[in-house]
C-alpha positions as CSV (number, residue, x, y, z in Angstrom):
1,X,-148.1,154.7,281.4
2,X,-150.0,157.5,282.2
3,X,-151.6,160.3,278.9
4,X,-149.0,163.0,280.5
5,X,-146.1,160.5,280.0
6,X,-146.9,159.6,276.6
7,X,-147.2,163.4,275.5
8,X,-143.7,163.7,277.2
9,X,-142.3,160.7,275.4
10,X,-144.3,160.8,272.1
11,X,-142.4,162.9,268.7
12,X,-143.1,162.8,265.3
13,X,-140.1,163.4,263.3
14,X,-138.6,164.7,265.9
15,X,-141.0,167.3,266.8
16,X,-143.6,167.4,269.8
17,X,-147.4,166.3,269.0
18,X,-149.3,168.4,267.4
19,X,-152.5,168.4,270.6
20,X,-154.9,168.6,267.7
21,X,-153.7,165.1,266.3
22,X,-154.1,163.2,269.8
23,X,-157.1,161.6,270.6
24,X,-158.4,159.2,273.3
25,X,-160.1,155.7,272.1
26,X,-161.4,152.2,274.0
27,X,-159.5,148.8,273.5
28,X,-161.6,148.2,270.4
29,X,-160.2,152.3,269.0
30,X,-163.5,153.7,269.4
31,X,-162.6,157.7,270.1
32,X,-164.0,158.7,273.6
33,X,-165.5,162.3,272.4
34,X,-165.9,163.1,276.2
35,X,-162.5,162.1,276.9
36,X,-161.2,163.3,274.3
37,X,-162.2,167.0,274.3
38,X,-161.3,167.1,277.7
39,X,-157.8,166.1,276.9
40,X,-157.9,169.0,274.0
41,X,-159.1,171.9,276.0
42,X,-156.4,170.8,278.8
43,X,-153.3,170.6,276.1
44,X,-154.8,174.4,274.9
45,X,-154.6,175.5,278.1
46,X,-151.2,173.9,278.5
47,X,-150.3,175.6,275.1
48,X,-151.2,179.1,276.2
49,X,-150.3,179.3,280.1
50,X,-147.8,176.4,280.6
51,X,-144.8,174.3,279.1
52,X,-145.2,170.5,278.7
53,X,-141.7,170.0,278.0
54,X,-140.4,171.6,281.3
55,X,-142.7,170.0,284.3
56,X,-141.4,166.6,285.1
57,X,-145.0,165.8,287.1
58,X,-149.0,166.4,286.2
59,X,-148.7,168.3,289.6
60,X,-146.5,170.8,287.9
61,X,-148.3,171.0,284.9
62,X,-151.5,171.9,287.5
63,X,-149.7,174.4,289.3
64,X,-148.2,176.4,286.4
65,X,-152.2,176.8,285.4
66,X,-153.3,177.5,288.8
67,X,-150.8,180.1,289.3
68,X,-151.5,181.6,285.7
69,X,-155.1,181.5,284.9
70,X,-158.2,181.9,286.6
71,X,-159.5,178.4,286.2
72,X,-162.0,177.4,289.4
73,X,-160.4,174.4,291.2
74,X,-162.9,171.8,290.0
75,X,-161.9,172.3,286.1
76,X,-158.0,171.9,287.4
77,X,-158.9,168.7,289.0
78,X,-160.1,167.5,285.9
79,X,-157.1,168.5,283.9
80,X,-155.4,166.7,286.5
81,X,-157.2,163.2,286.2
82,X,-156.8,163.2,282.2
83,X,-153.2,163.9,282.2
84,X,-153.2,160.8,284.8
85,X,-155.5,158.4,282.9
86,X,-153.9,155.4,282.4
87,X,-153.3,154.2,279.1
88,X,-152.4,150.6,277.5
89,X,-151.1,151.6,274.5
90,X,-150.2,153.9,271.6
91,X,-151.8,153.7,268.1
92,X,-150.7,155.3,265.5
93,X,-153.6,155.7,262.5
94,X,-151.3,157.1,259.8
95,X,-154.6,157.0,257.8
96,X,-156.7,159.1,260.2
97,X,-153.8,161.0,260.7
98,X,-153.4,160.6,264.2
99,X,-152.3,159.7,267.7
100,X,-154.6,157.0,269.9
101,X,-154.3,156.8,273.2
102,X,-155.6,153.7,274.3
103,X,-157.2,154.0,278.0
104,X,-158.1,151.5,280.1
105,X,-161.5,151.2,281.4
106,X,-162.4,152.8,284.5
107,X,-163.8,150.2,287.5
């Protein structure tokens, strides 16, 4: 499983994810700050200029924000590798009040 296909798959009560509630941790569920506030300024993009719920493929997701904002192609192609970082698991931290998506390590 991929970070896109969780956020496809991924409701609470029913509802979408909140973006602001998803965060990106290590197999121990250290957060990945770097990671992680790449995958937030992505979902706000996302939020803004696209639809989540209506592309069935990262690539569509990419397009709609090519085709919509002025975002230089190297920023795009970062968007792209975070919505296809691979991911383990899913932890939910009721406490922390959020949603941990556990990547794998890059080789």
């Amino acid at each position: 499983m991929n970070v896109f296909r969780a956020l496809k798959v991924i409701q609470f009560e029913h509802q979408p994810l909140n973006h602001q509630q998803v965060v990106i941790t290590d197999l121990s569920g250290k957060p990945d700050a770097q990671l992680s506030a790449l995958l937030t300024d992505c979902l706000s993009k996302i939020d803004i200029f696209g639809d989540l719920t209506k592309a069935d493929r990262v690539a569509d997701v990419i397009d709609d924000l090519h085709a919509m904002t002025p975002l230089p192609y190297d920023v795009l192609e970062e968007y792209q590798k975070i919505l296809e970082q691979p991911i383990d698991r899913i932890n939910v931290a009721l406490h922390k009040g959020l949603i941990e998506l556990v990547a794998r390590p890059l080789v």
